[in-house]
N, C-alpha and C positions, 0 to 999 in steps of 0.2 A: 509146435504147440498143438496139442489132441485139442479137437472141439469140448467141451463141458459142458455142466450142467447150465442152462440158463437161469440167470440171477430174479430176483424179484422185481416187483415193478419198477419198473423204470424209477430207479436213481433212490434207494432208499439211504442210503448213505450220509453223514456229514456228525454236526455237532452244535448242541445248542436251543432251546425253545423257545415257543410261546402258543398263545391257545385262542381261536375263534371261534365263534359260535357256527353252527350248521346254516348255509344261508338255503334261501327258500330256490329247490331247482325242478325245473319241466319233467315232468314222468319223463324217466327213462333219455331222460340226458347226457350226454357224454361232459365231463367236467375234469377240470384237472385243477387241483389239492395242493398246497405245498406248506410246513411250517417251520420255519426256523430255531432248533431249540440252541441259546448260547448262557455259558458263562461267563462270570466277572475275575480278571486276577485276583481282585482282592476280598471279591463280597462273598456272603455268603447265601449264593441264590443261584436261581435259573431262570432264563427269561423267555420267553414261547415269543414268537416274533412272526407278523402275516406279511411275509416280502413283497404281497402284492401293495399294500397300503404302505406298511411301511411304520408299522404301528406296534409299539410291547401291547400284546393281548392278555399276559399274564406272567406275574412274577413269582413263582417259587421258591419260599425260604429254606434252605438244608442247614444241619448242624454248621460245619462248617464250608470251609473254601474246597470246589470241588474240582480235583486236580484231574479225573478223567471221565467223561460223558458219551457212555457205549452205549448204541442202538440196538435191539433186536434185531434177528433175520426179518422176524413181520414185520419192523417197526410200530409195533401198538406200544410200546413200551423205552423207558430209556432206563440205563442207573448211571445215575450221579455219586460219584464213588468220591472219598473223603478223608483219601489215606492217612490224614494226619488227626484226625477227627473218630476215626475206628468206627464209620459210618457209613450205611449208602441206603441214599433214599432212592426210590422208584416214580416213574414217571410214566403216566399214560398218555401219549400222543395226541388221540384223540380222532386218530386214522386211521381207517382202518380199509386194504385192498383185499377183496377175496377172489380167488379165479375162477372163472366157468368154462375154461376151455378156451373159446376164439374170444373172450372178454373177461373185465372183472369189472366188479362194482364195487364202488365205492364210497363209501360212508363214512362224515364228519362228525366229532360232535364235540364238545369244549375237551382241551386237554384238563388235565389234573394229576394232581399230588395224590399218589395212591398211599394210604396211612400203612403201609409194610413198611420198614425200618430195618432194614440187615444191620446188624451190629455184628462185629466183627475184630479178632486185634492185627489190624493194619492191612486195611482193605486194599490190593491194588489190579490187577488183570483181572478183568470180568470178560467175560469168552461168550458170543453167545452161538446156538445151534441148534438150527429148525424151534421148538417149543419149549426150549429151555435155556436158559443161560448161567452159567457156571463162573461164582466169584470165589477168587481164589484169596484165602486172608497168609498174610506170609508167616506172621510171628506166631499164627497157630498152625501153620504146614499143613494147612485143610482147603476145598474147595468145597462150598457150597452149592450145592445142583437145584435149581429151582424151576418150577415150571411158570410160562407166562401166562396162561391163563387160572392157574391158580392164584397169581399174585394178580391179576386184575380179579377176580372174584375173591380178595381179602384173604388169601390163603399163604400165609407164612412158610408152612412146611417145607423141609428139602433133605434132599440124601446128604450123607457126608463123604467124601472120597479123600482119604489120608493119604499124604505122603510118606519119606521115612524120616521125613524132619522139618521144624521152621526155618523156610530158608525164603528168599523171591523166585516163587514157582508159577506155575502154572497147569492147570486139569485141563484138556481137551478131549468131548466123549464122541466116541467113534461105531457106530452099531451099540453094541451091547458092553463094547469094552471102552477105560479110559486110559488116553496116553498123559503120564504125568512126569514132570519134571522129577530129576535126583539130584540133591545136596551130596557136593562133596565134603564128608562128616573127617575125614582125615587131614585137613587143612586148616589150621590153628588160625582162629580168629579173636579178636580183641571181644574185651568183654562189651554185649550189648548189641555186637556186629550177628551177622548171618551170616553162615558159609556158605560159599558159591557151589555153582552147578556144575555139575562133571557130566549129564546126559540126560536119556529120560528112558522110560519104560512102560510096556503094557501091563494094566491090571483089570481083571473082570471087577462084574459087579457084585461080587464078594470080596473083592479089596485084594486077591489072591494076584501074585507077579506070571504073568506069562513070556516066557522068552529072558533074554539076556538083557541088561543095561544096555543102550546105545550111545557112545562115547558121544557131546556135543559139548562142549569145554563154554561155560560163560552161557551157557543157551540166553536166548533171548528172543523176543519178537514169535509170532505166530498168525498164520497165517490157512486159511483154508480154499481149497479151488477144485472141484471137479472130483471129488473123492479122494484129494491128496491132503493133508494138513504138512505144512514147514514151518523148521526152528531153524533159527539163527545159531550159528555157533563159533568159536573162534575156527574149526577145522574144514568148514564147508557151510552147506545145507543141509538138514536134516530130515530125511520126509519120512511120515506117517501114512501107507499106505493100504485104503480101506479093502477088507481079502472076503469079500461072498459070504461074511457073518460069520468067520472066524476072527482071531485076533489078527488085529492089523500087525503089517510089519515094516519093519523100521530099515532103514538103509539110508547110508549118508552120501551126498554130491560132495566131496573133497572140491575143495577151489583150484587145485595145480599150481604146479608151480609157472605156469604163464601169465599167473591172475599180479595185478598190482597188490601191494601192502593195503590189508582191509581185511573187514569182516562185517557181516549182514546181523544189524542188529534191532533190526523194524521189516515186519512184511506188509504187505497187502494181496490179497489172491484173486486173480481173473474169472471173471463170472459166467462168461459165453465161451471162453479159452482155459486149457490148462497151463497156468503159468502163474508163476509172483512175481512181484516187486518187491527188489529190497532196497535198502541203504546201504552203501560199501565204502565205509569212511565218512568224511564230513564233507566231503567234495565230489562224491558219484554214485553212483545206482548200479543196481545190477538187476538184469529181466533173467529171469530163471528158468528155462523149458526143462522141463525132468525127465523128458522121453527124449532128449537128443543126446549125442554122444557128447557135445561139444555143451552144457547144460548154459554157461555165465556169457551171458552178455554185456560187457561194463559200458557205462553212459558217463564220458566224463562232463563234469557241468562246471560253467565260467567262472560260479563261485562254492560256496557253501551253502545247501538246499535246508530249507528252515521247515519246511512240509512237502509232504506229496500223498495224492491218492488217484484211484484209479477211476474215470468214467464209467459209470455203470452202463450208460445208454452205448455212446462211441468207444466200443469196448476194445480196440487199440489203443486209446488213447489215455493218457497220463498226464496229469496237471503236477507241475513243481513248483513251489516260491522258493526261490533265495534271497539269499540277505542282502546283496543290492538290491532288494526292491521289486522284481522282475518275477514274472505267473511267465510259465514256459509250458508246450504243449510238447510232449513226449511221445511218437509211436514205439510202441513196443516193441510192433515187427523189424522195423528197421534199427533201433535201439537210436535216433536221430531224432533229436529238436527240431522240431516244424514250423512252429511258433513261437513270439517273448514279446513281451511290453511293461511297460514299466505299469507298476501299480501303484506303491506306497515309496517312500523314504525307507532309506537302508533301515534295515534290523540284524545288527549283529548277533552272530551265536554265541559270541563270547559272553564270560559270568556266568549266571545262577541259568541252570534248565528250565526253573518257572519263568524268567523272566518273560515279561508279554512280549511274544511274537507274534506274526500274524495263524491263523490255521484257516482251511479249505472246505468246502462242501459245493455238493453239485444238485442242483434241483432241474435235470432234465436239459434244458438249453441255458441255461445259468449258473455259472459260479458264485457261488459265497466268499468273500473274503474277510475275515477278521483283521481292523486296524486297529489297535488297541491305545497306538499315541496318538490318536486323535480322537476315538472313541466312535468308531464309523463302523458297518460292515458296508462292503463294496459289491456292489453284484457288476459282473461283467456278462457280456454274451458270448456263449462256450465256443461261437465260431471266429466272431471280428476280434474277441479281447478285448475290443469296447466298452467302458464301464455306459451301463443302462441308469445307474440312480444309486445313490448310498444313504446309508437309514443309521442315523443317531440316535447311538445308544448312551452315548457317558461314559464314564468309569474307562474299566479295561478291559473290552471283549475279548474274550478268548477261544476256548473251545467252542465248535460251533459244531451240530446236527442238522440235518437236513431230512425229513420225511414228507413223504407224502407218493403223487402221481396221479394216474388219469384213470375214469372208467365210469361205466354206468352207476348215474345217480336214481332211482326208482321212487 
């Protein structure tokens, strides 16, 4: 794994809100932030959550049920996407980390319901990257390119980046160019369905194709780390690799034939390291290095992993829940479980995808955990696994965000 770009403040990662007011701090104090944004399986809302107290500071009503809840690179922002609703509402955090070099400072203020309204037909991957985030609507074969601080100063506008058809895609922009998913249009699909993915390709910002198709059969999952982006595919890894402000180029990790039966259809990409994390089946993971000969590393795990993401701060390390129950601590390097503890009661992955399962976030030395049958989120402490205290919510939390971090308050 090459060293990488270092990630943003300490641990902006997760899923889920809620909003506090700015409290009153010492000139020039060092303070550390954190807010919890989460979802309901079934409501239609979002809820801002102060994990210190332990308290909803505020509830946000969306159109509808919101099936996925992506944070910014800066995390000033969230979108609460509504796939079934052709909706996504925008979310200001209400935290904001800026850098000075040996420091950053940091500034709270109430989150809020930003009045932008992406209307869309069938909003689902929203991508985001550096000051802009990119939602891709499938049944229009379009991705929306938005900037964050136009949508925090009430500004709707965005580019459009076409595919060559509605299918479940994905725009990822890379310099000046975007890599985008391709619909396999020769494969007879039922009326109402979308035809699947055969690869993806680069197109400038005149919508013009650069280079060739690159085969990824099923693409899926995307992932960024260090100047690399990767796709999931039934054939391998698919990496985007960023070229000195020409067009990126595309090259696939083929799995071999040494790799078990599987295929990577979720990433996450390391933020001090170059490397991902994928899924390889329902029962193991794969750490990806793109610069070794040997690139798969398979993890196999004791059951079926219901989530996983990556430590922002302990940037080896990898948190997994499976469905006995059990937060397992993953290092990367060694591809070995170091740690497990029981947290919740089994959650099978068997039935419906929606169904409530737990999900993950990390606020610095704390886990977030969504329990959704009993209506709890569980913080644990990122070193013992210890749960510190659980905050009742009701309902059925689900997605859950985590933003915030430390820095001078002025």
């Amino acid at each position: 794994m090459r060293p990488g770009l270092t990630g943003l403040a300490a641990g902006l990662m997760s899923i889920s809100a809620l909003s506090f007011a700015e409290p009153a701090f010492a000139s020039d104090e060092t303070r550390e932030s954190w807010r919890l944004f989460v979802t309901d399986q079934t409501k239609a809302e979002v809820s801002v959550i102060n994990p210190d107290s332990g308290t909803v500071e505020n509830t946000f009503p969306t159109t509808g049920y919101v099936t996925h809840l992506v944070a910014s690179d800066s995390g000033k922002t969230l979108f609460a996407v509504q796939m079934d609703h052709d909706m996504v509402n925008v979310i200001s955090s209400g935290i904001t980390l800026s850098s000075h070099g040996d420091h950053s400072d940091l500034k709270v203020t109430d989150a809020a319901l930003l009045p932008a309204q992406l209307d869309g037909q069938r909003p689902v991957h929203a991508v985001p990257h550096g000051d802009k985030i990119i939602q891709f609507y499938d049944q229009q074969g379009e991705g929306h390119v938005f900037s964050e601080r136009g949508l925090l100063d009430g500004k709707v506008d965005y580019q459009t980046v076409k595919t060559a058809a509605p299918h479940h895609g994905v725009v990822v922009p890379m310099g000046d160019y975007f890599v985008v998913s391709e619909p396999n249009l020769a494969t007879p699909v039922k009326e109402g369905e979308l035809p699947p993915r055969k690869g993806a390709k680069v197109i400038d910002h005149n919508g013009q194709q650069v280079g060739d198709i690159a085969t990824c059969t099923g693409l899926h999952g995307e992932a960024y780390s260090a100047g690399l982006v990767a796709f999931g595919c039934e054939e391998g890894v698919l990496i985007a690799e960023a070229n000195h402000g020409d067009a990126p180029q595309l090259h696939l990790l083929p799995y071999g034939d040494d790799m078990p039966e599987g295929k990577v259809g979720h990433l996450a990409g390391g933020k001090a390291m170059q490397f991902f994390l994928g899924d390889y089946g329902a029962d193991k993971l794969v750490v990806i290095d793109p610069s070794s000969d040997k690139p798969f590393s398979v993890v196999e795990l004791p059951v079926r992993h219901v989530h996983f993401i990556l430590d922002p701060v302990r940037v080896k390390i990898a948190y997994v829940f499976t469905e006995d129950g059990k937060l397992h601590a993953l290092d990367v390097l060694s591809g070995k479980i170091i740690q497990s503890t029981r947290v919740t009661e089994p959650y099978s992955k068997d039935g419906h995808w929606r169904d409530p399962r737990p999900r993950l976030a990390v606020m610095n030395d704390t886990i977030a955990i969504t329990d959704p049958k009993n209506g709890l989120i569980r913080l644990l402490d990122a070193e013992s696994f210890k749960e510190r205290k659980t905050i009742k919510t009701g309902g059925l939390p689900f997605n859950i965000v985590a933003i915030g971090g430390s820095g001078l308050v002025h």
